[in-house]
C-alpha distance (Angstrom), angle and dihedral (degrees) to the residues before:
residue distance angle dihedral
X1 . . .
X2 3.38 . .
X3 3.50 95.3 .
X4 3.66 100.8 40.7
X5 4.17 81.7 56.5
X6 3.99 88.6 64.9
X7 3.48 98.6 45.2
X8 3.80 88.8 52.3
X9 3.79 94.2 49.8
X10 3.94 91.7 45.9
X11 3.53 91.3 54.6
X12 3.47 95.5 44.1
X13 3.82 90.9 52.5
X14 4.17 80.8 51.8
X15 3.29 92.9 55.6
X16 3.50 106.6 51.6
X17 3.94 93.6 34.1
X18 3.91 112.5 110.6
X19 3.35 106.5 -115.1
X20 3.97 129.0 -110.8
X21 3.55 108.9 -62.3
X22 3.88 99.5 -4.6
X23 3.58 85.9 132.5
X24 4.00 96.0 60.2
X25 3.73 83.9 44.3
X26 3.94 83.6 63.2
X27 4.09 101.2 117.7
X28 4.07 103.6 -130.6
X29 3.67 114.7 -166.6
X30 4.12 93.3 -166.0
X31 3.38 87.1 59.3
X32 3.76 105.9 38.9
X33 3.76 91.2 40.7
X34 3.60 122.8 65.8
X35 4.11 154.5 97.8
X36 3.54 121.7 -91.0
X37 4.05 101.2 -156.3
X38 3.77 101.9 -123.1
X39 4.01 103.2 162.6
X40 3.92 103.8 179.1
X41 4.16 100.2 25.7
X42 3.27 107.4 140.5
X43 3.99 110.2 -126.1
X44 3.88 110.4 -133.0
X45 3.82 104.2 -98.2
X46 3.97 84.9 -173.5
X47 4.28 91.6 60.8
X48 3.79 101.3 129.4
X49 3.87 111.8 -137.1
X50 3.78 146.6 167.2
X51 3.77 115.7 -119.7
X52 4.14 132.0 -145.7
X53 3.94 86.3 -87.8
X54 3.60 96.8 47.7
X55 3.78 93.7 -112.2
X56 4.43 110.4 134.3
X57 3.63 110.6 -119.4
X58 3.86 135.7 172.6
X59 4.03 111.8 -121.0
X60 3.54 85.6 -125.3
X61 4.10 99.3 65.5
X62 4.46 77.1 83.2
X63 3.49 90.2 53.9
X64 3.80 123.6 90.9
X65 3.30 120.7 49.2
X66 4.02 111.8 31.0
X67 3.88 130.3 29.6
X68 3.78 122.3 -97.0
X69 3.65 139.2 -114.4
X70 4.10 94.1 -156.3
X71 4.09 107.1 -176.0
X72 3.74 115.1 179.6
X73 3.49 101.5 -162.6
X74 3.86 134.0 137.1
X75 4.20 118.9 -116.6
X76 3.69 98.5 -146.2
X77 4.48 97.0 48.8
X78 3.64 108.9 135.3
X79 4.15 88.4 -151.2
X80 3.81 129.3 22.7
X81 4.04 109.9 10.3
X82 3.85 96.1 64.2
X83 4.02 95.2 48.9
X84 4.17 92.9 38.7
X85 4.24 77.5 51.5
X86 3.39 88.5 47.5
X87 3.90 98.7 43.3
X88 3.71 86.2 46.9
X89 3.87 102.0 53.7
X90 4.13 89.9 38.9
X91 3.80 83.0 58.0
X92 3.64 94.9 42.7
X93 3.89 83.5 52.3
X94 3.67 96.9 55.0
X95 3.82 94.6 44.2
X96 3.98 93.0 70.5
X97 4.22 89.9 -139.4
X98 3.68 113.1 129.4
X99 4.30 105.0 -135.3
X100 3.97 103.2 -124.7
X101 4.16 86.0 33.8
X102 3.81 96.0 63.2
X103 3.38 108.6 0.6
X104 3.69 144.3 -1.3
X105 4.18 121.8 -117.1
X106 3.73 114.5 -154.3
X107 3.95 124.1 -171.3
X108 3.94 118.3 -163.0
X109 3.63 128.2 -165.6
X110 3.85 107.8 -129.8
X111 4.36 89.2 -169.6
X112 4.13 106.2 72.6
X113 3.65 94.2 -150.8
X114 3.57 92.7 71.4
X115 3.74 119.1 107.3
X116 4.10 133.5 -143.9
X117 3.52 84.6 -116.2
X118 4.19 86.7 64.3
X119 4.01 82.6 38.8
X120 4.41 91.2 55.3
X121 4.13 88.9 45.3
X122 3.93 87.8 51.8
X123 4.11 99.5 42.9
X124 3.89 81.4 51.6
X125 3.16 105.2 57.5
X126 3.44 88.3 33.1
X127 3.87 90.2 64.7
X128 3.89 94.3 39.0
X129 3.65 78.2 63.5
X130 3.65 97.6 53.6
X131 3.85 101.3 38.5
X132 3.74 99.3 -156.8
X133 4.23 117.7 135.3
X134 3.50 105.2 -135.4
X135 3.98 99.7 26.7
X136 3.76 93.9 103.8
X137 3.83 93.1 78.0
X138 3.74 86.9 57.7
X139 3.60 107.1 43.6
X140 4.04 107.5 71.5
X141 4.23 123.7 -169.6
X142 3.69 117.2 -163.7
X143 3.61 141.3 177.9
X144 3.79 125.3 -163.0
X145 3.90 142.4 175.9
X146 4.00 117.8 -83.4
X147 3.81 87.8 -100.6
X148 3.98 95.5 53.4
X149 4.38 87.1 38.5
X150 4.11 85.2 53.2
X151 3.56 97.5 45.5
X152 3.68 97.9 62.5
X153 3.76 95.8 30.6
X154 3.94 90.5 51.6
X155 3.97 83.0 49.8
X156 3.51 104.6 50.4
X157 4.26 99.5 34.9
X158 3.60 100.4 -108.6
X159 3.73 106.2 141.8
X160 3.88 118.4 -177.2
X161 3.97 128.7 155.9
X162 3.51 135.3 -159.1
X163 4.07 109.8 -101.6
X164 4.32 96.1 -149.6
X165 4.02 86.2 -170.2
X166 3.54 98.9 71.1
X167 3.94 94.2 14.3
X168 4.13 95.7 -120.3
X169 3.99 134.0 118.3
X170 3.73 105.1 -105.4
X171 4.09 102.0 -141.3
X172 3.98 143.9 137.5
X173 3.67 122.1 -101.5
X174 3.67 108.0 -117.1
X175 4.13 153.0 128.9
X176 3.22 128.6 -134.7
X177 3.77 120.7 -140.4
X178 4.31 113.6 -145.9
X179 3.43 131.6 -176.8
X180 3.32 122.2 -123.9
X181 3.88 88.4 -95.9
X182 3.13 99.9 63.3
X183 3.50 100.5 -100.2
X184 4.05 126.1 128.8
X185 3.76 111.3 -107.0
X186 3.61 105.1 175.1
X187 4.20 149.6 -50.2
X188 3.52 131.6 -103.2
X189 3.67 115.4 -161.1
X190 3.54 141.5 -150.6
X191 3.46 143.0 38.3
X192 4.54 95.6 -75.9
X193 3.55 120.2 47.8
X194 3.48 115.7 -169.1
X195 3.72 117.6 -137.6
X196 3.73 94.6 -119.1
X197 3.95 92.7 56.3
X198 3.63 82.4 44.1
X199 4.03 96.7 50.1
X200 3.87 94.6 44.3
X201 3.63 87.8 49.5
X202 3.48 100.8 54.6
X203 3.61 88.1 49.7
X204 3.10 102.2 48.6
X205 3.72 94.1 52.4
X206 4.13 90.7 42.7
X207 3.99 88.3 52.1
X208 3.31 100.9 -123.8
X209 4.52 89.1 -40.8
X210 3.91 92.7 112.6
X211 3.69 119.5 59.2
X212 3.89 145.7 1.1
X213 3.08 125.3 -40.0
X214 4.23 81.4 -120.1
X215 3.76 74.1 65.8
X216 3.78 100.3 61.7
X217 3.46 90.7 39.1
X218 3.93 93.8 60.0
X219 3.63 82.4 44.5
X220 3.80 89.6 68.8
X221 3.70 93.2 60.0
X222 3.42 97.8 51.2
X223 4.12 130.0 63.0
X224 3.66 127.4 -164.2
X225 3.53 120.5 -113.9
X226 3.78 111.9 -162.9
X227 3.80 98.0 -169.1
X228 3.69 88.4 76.8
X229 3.97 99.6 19.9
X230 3.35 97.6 -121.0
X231 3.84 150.9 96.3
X232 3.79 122.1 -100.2
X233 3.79 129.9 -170.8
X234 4.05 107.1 -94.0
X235 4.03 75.0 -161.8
X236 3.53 100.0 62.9
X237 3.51 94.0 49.6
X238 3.74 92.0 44.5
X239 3.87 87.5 54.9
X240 4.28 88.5 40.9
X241 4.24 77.2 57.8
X242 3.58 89.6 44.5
X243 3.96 100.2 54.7
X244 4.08 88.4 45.3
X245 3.95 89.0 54.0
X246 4.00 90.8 44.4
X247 4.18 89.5 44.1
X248 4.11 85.0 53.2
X249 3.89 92.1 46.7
X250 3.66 93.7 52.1
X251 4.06 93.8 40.2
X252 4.00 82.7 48.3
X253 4.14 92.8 47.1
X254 3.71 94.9 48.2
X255 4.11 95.6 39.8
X256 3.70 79.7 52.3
X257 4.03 99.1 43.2
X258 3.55 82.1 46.0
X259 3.65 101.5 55.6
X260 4.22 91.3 45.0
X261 3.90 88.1 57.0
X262 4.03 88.9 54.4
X263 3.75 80.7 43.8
X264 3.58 98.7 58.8
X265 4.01 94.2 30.7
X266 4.21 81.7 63.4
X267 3.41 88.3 51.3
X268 3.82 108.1 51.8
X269 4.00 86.6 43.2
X270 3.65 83.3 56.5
X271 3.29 100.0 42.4
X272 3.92 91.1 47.4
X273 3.56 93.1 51.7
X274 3.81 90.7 52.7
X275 3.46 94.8 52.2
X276 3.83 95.0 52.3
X277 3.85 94.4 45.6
X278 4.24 84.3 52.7
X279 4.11 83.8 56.1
């Protein structure tokens, strides 16, 4: 009895044991989804894809003449893709550009079983959003095989897996900047983009081609940061250095002040002390 008790217990402790290397098996979306910085890469202007018409194009028919808005994204997500859309386009909206005037926006599906059809439902809502006449021309939504989706995803950095647990793509929500060329200028991240981020970006990457020369101006006072995707003031951290060298000046002046009034304290008790032992 005794014996039959063991084997019970040892294959009840079998049974309920997780199983050699379950826990590697665990899907983790921080590490499976993420940017590799890659300022420079050039993005495959021969990628074959399919576009919100159904019509094959090459990625790099937007390339050329304007910077790009590249967003890969995927137009059936439950979660991120439609708000990072929909951040996008309300930026777009407040920026007062025209996309396909100053620059070109281009969406692209990172899930291969999605259709034009899902691409044309997407752009439209997508330009609802934006309420420009005219914009449509410049905002492009494509969809492409897993070969064409990996070449310019490899290319760029933009890593993103499929989670088979809860039947999603695991990825960050981000835009790409690129120049005109071709080549990757930057990210912006997150799900708003504000339309000044969005304006010195688009400069930036159409060297000094898009916008006023106000534009370029502003762009001097302002530096990219690409740990959070975005543009901060170069001003208000000049003025942050400013206040630190005007707090040591003052702490310097008053350890100095201080140190003269001991100074001259020493030498009046001195001086006193003279005088009486003269007496």
């Amino acid at each position: 009895m005794k014996g039959f008790g063991v084997l019970f217990a040892t294959a009840l402790l079998m049974a309920i044991a997780p199983l050699p290397g379950r826990a590697q098996q665990t899907f983790d979306p921080f590490a499976a989804a993420k940017i590799e910085q890659r300022p420079g890469a050039a993005v495959p202007a021969g990628a074959m894809f399919v576009d919100d018409e159904g019509q094959p194009v090459r990625l790099g028919d937007y390339f050329g003449r304007k910077p790009v808005l590249l967003a890969p994204v995927y137009y059936t997500c439950p979660n991120l893709c439609g708000v990072t859309l929909s951040g996008l386009f309300t930026g777009l909206r407040s920026l007062g550009w025209t996309p396909g005037e100053a620059f070109e926006v281009v969406a692209i599906s990172i899930d291969p079983g999605e259709t034009p059809a899902d691409a044309a439902k997407a752009k439209s809502e997508a330009l609802r959003i934006l309420g420009r006449d005219g914009a449509g021309n410049g905002v492009h939504f494509l969809t492409g095989d897993k070969a064409a989706i990996a070449a310019v995803t490899d290319a760029i950095g933009f890593r993103f897996a499929w989670d088979d647990r809860i039947q999603q793509f695991a990825h960050v929500a981000a835009v790409a900047v690129v120049a005109p060329n071709g080549i990757l200028a930057r990210w912006l991240y997150g799900v708003q983009y504000q339309p000044t981020d969005l304006r010195l970006a688009l400069t930036d990457a159409g060297q000094g081609k898009v916008g006023s020369l106000s534009d370029q101006l502003l762009l001097l006072c302002y530096h990219y940061d690409p740990v959070t995707g975005r543009y901060g003031s170069i001003i208000q951290g000049s003025l942050r250095a400013g206040g630190l060298a005007t707090f040591a000046a003052l702490a310097g002046f008053i350890v100095v002040a201080l140190r003269r009034e001991r100074r001259e304290r020493r030498d009046r008790r001195e001086h006193g002390a003279g005088a009486q032992g003269g007496a």
